[in-house]
C-alpha positions as CSV (number, residue, x, y, z in Angstrom):
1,X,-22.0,11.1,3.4
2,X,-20.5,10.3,0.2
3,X,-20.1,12.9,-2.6
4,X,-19.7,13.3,-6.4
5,X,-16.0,14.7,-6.4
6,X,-16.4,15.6,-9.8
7,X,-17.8,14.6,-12.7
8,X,-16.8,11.4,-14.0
9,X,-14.6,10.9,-10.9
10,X,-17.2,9.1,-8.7
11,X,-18.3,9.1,-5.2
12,X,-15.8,9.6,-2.7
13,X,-15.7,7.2,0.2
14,X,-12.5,8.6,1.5
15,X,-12.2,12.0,2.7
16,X,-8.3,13.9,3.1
17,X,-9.4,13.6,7.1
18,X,-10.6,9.8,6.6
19,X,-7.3,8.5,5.0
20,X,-5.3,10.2,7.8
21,X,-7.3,8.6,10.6
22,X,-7.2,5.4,8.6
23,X,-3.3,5.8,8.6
24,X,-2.8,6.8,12.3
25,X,-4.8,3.4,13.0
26,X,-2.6,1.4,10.7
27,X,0.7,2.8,12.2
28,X,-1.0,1.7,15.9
29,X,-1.9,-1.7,14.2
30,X,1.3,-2.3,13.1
31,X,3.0,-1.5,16.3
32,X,0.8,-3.3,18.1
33,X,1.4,-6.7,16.3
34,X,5.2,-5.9,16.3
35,X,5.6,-5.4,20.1
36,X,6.9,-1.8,18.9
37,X,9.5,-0.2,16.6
38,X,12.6,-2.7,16.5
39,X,13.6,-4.3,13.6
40,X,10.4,-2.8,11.2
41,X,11.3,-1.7,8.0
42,X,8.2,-0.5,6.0
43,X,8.6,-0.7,2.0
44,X,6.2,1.4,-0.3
45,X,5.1,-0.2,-3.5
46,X,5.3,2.3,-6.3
47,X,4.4,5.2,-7.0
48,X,1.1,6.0,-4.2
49,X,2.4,2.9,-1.6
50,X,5.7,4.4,-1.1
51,X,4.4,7.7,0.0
52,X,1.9,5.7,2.8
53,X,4.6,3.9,4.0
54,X,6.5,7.0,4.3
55,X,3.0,8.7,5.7
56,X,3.5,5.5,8.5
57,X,6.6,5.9,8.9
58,X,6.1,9.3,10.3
59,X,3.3,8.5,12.5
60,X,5.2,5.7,13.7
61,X,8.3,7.8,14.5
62,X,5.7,10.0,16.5
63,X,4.5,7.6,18.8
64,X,7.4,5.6,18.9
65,X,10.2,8.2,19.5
66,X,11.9,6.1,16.9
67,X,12.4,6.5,13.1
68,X,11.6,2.9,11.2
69,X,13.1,2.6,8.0
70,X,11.4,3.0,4.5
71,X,12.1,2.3,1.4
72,X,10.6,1.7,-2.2
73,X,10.2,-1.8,-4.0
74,X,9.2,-1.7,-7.8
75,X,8.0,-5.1,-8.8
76,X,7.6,-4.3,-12.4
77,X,9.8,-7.1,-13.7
78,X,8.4,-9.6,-11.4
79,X,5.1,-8.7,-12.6
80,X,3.1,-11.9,-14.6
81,X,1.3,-9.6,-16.8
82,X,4.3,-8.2,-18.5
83,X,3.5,-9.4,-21.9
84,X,-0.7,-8.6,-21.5
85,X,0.3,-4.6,-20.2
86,X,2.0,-1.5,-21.9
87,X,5.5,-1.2,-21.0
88,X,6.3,0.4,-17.7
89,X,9.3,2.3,-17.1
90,X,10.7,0.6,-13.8
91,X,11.0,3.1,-10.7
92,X,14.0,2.8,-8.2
93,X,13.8,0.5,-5.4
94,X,15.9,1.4,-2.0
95,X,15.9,-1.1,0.7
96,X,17.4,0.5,3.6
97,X,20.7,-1.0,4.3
98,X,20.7,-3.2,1.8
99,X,19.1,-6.3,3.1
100,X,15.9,-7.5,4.6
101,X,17.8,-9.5,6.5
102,X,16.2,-10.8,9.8
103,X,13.9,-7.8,9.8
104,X,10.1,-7.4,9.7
105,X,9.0,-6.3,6.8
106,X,5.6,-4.4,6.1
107,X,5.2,-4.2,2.5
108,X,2.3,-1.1,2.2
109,X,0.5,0.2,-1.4
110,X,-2.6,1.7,-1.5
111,X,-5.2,-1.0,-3.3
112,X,-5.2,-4.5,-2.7
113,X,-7.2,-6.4,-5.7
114,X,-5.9,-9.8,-7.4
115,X,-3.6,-10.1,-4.9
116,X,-0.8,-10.2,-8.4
117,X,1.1,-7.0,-7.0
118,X,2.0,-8.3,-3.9
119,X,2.5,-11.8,-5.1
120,X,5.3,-9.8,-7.5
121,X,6.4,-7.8,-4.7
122,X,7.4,-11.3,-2.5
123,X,9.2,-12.3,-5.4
124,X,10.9,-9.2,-5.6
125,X,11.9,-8.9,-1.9
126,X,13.4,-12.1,-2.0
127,X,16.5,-10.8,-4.3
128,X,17.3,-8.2,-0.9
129,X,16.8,-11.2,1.4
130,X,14.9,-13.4,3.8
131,X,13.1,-11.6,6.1
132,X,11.9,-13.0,9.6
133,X,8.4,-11.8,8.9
134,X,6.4,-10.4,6.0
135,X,3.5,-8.7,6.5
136,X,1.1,-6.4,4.4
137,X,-0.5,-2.5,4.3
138,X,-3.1,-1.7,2.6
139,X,-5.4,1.7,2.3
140,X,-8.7,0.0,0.4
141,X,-9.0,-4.0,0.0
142,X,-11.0,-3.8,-2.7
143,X,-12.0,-7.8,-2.7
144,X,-11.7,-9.9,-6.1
145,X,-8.5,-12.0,-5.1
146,X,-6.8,-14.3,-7.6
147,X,-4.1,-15.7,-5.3
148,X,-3.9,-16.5,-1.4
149,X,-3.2,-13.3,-0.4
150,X,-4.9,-11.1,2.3
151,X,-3.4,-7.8,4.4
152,X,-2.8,-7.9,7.3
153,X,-3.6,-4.3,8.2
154,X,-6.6,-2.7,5.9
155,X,-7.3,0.8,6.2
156,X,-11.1,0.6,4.4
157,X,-12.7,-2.5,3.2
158,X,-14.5,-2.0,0.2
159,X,-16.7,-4.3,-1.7
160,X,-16.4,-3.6,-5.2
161,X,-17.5,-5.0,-8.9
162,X,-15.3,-6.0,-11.4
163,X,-16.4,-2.7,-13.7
164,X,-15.7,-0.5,-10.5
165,X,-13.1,1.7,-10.7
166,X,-10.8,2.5,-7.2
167,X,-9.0,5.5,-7.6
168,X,-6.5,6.9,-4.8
169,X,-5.2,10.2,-4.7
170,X,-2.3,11.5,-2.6
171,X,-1.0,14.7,-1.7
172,X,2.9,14.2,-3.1
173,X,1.6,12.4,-6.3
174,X,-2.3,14.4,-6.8
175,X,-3.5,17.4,-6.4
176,X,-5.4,16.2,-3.3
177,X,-6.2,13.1,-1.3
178,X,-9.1,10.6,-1.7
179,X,-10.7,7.8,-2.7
180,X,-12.9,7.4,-4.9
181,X,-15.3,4.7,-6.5
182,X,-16.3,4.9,-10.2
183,X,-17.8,3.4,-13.0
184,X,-19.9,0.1,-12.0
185,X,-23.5,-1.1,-13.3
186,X,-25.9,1.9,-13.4
C-alpha cells in the first residue's frame, strides 16, 4: 500500500524490497533476450543509472558466473536542451575497453520520460563505436515521450501527469532507496 514518505516527498510506489525485485527481474530479462552473458556491456547514465547498471551487473554476475562489463556514459554535451538548462558540470564517462565495438549494449538510467536523455545518450555512444545491438534499462517509464523511444526492459510502469514529480532514490547516491510520486492536480 502506498505511503506518505515524508512530507512534501509523496507517496511511495517503490519500496527498498520493490526496486530490488524489480532489478533481479531486469537482470533475468536481459539475459534472457541476450541468450546469456557474452558480449553485454551495460552502461549507466549519470549519476542514479550508473549505480543500476552496476546493481545489474551484480546480479547478472550471480546468475551467470560471469562478470559483464559496466561503465558510465554522461550525455551532457549531447544534450538538446543545453541552452534552455543551468549548466551541468559533465561527469566521467568509462566505456570498458574503449569501444562498443560489436558488443551489445544496454544503456540503463533510472526514469524514462521525453525519451531526450536517451536520444543524447545514442548520440553519445556513437563517438565509442557501433555496437551490434542497443538496447534500453529503465527502473520507472514514466510515459510522456517526445521522440521514438521506448525500453526495452522497464522495471515499473507508471502513468504519470505532466505536474507529477518522479523521484528516485538510491543507496550510493541517497540516504535510502525509493520511488516516489509528487506533486500532481490535487
Amino acid at each position: 500500500m502506498p505511503r506518505e514518505d515524508s512530507p512534501g516527498e509523496g507517496r511511495v510506489v517503490l519500496s527498498d524490497a520493490d526496486i530490488a525485485r524489480v532489478l533481479k527481474r531486469i537482470a533475468h530479462e536481459i539475459l534472457e533476450a541476450n541468450k546469456g552473458a557474452s558480449d553485454l556491456v551495460l552502461l549507466g547514465i549519470p549519476s542514479r543509472g550508473v549505480l543500476l547498471a552496476q546493481r545489474l551487473a551484480a546480479i547478472i554476475a550471480e546468475v551467470e558466473g560471469t562478470a559483464v562489463p559496466t561503465g558510465a556514459l554522461d550525455i551532457t554535451m549531447y544534450r538538446d536542451d543545453l541552452r534552455k538548462q543551468p549548466t551541468r558540470t559533465p561527469m566521467p564517462t568509462s566505456i570498458p575497453g574503449g569501444t562498443v565495438d560489436a558488443r551489445v549494449v544496454v544503456l540503463v538510467d533510472d526514469v524514462l520520460y521525453s525519451g531526450r536523455t536517451v536520444r543524447a545518450a545514442l548520440d553519445a555512444l556513437g563517438d565509442y563505436g557501433r555496437p551490434r545491438a542497443v538496447r534500453l534499462a529503465v527502473l520507472v517509464d514514466r510515459g510522456h515521450r517526445e521522440l521514438p523511444i521506448r525500453a526495452d526492459h522497464v522495471g515499473k510502469n507508471l502513468p504519470t501527469s505532466h505536474s507529477e514529480k518522479v523521484r528516485v532514490r538510491l543507496l550510493g547516491h541517497d540516504d535510502h532507496e525509493s520511488v516516489t510520486i509528487a506533486g500532481g492536480e490535487p
